[in-house]
N, C-alpha and C positions, 0 to 999 in steps of 0.2 A: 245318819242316825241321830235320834234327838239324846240332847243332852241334859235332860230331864232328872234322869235317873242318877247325874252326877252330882246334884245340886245337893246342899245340908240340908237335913231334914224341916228347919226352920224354915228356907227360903222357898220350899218347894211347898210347904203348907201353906205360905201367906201367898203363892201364886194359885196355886189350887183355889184355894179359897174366892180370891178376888174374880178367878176368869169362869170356875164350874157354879157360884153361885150368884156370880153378879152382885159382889157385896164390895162396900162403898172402903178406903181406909180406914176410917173412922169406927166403922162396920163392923170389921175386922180384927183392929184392935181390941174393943168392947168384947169380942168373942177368943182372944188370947189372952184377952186379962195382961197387954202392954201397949204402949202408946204410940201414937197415931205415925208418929215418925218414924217410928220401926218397922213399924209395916211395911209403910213407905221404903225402908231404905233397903231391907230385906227383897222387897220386891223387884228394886231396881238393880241391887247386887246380881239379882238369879238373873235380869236379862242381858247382864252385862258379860254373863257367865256365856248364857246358852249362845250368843254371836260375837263372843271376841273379836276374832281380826274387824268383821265390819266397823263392830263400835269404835273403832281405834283412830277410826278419820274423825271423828265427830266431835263438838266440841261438847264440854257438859252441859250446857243449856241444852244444845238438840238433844243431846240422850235422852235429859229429864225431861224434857216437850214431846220426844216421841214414846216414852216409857209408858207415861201418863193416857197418848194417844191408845196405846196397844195394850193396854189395860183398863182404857173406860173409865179412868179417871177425871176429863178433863169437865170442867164444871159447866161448860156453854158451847151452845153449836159454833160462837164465832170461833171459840180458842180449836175444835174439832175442822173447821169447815178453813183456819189459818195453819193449822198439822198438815190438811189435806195439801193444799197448795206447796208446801215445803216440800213434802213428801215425792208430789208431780213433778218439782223444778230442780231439785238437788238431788244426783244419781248416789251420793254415799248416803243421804238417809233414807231415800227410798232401797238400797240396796239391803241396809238394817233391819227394817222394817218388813220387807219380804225374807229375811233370814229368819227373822222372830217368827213371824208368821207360821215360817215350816216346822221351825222347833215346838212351837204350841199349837201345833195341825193336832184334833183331840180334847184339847183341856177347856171346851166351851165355845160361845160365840166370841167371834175375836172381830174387831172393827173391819172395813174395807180398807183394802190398802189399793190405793192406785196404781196403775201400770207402771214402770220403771219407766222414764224418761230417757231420753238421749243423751248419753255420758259428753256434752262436748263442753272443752273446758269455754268459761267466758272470756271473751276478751281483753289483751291485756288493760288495765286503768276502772273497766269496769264492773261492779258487786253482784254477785252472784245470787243476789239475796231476790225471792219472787215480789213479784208487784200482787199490790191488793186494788181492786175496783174502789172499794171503800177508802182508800188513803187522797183520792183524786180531788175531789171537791175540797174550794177552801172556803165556799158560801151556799148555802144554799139557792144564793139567786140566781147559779148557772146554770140551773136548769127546771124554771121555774114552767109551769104549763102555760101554755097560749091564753088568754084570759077568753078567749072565742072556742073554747071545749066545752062539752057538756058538765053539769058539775060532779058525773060519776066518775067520765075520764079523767075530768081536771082533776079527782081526790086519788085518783088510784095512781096518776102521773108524781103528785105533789108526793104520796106517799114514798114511791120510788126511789122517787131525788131524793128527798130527806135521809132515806134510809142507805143510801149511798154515798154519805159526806159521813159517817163515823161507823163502825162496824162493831162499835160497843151497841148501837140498836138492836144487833142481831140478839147479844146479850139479855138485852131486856125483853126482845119478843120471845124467845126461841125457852130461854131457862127460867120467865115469868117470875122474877123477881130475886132468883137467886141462889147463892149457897151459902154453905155454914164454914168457911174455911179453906185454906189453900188446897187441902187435898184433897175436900169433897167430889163428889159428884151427883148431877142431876139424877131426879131418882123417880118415879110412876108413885100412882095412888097405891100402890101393893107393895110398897116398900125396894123395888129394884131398881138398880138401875138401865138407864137409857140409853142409847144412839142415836144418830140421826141416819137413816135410811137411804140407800143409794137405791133411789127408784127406777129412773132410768138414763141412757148413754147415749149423746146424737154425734154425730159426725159433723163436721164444719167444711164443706167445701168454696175452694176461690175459683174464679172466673176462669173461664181460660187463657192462660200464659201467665198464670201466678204461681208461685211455688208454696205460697202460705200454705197450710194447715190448723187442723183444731179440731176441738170438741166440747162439748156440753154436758154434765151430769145435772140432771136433777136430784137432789136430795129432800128428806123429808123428817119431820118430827113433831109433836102435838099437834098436829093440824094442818102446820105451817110447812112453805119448802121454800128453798133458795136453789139460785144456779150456781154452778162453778164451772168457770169458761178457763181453757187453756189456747192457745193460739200459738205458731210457733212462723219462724221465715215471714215473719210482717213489717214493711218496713219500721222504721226508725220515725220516731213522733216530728216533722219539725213543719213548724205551721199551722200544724192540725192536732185534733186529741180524737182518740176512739171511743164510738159509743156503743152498748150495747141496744139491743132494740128488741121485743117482741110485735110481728109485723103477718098482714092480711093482705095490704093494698096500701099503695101512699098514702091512700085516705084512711085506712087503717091500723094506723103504728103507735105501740106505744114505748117509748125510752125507760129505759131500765138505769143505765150507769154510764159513766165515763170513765175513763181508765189514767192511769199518771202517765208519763213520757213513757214510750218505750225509745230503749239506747241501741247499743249495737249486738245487744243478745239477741237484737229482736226477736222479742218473747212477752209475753204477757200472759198471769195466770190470776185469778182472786174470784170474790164471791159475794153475793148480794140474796136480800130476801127476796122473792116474788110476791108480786102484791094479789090480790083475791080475784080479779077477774084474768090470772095469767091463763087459763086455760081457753079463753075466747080467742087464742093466736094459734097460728099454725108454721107459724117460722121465729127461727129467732137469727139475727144480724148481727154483725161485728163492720162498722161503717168509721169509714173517718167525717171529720167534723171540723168546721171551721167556724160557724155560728157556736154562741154559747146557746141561743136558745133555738134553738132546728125545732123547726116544725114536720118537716118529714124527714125518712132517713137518706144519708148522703150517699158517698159514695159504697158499694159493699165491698169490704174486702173478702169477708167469711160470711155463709148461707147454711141452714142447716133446719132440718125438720124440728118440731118442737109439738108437744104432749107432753102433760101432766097427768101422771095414771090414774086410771082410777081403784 
């Protein structure tokens, strides 16, 4: 049963508020006539209320990064599309996250929350923290286009790569310049706020005699989409780094991202923009790499259909 009805009248209005109207903190405040931080903390009191035991594993940084998520507060699709990834890789906050979920099933549109991941602990020595595509690159020149592409591929390639060596780009594509403060949120021409759109879910299959795993979401928002790729039982990075690829024909591929080391989680999860002719591909690749600059893709570990809806 939801714990809704337990909450102080206070904490239960600035949730009301923020989730049935789609109103920013800031918002919010301006319409209790108190300040923005109260909102804020009032907000986060009542979810801390409605899934105690869960929240209890978590440290306060995730609470307030998943609070913010589960409330539509976070200012940009990168800080949304880096929830998401946490949420896929670590089984205690995604466990929070689907708790919240059920308690606020009714009180408005509530964010996507990804599937629960597989509870296995990591290994001992190493961080359980998810990997981002975007942390990989330490140049741009590593994956620069063949200077023998056309110059549409060559601009939709370059854009790619660039956009895969910091994931503050996503920032600046996705929320167009910005917000007014920590606890904003991105907002429409009509005053509301925004999400980003889980459009659609592919599957990733390995060859046969591989045990790897994965999948693909597409996401979407003003216009714009990005992927987020999970991968799981792949081996361990050494020698080689993973790339992503949207792919037709060897002669038809175009590279997306390259990924940090995977260790002994063998795991890999993060997320990048698509660039504007991704819809001209009908697969999308998870391949190891041993050139910086691959001209086609190597070898596949993960294959998986791909479409951008319409």
């Amino acid at each position: 049963m939801s714990r809704l009805e337990e909450l102080p009248p206070d904490q239960r209005a600035a949730l009301s508020i923020l989730l049935r109207q789609r109103k920013t903190y800031a918002e919010v405040a301006t319409m209790l006539g108190i300040g923005e931080q109260a909102v804020h903390d009032r907000a986060h009191a009542a979810l801390a209320v409605l899934a105690p035991q869960e929240a209890r594993g978590l440290s306060p940084a995730m609470r307030e990064e998943i609070g913010d998520y589960m409330l539509s507060q976070q200012p940009g699709v990168a800080e949304r599309l880096r929830t998401r990834t946490l949420l896929s890789s670590d089984p205690q906050a995604s466990q929070w996250a689907h708790a919240l979920a059920a308690q606020l099933n009714g009180e408005g549109e509530l964010p996507d929350v990804p599937p629960a991941p597989a509870a296995a602990a990591a290994p001992a020595g190493e961080a359980a923290a998810p990997y981002s595509l975007a942390e990989a690159a330490s140049s741009p020149s590593l994956w620069e286009p063949p200077a023998t592409r056309s110059s549409r591929r060559g601009g939709a390639v370059l854009l790619a790569g660039i956009l895969a060596v910091v994931i503050v780009v996503l920032i600046a594509v996705f929320a167009g310049g910005g917000s007014s403060g920590k606890h904003s949120s991105k907002t429409s021409s009509t005053g509301t706020s925004t999400t980003p759109k889980a459009e659609a879910r592919f599957p990733l299959k390995a060859p046969p005699g591989s045990a790897s795993t994965g999948t693909v979401e597409i996401l979407s928002e003003g216009g714009k989409h990005a992927f987020y790729i999970q991968a799981e039982h792949i081996p361990a990075t050494k020698g080689f780094f993973y790339a992503v690829w949207l792919y037709n024909s060897p002669k038809s591929a175009l590279p997306l991202s390259k990924s940090p080391p995977v260790g002994k989680s063998h795991k890999l999860a993060g997320a990048a923009l698509l660039p504007e002719n991704a819809g001209d591909y009908r697969e999308i690749l998870l391949t190891k790499e041993t050139s910086t600059r691959p001209k086609h893709p190597g070898h596949v570990v993960l294959r998986g259909p791909f479409k951008i809806p319409n």
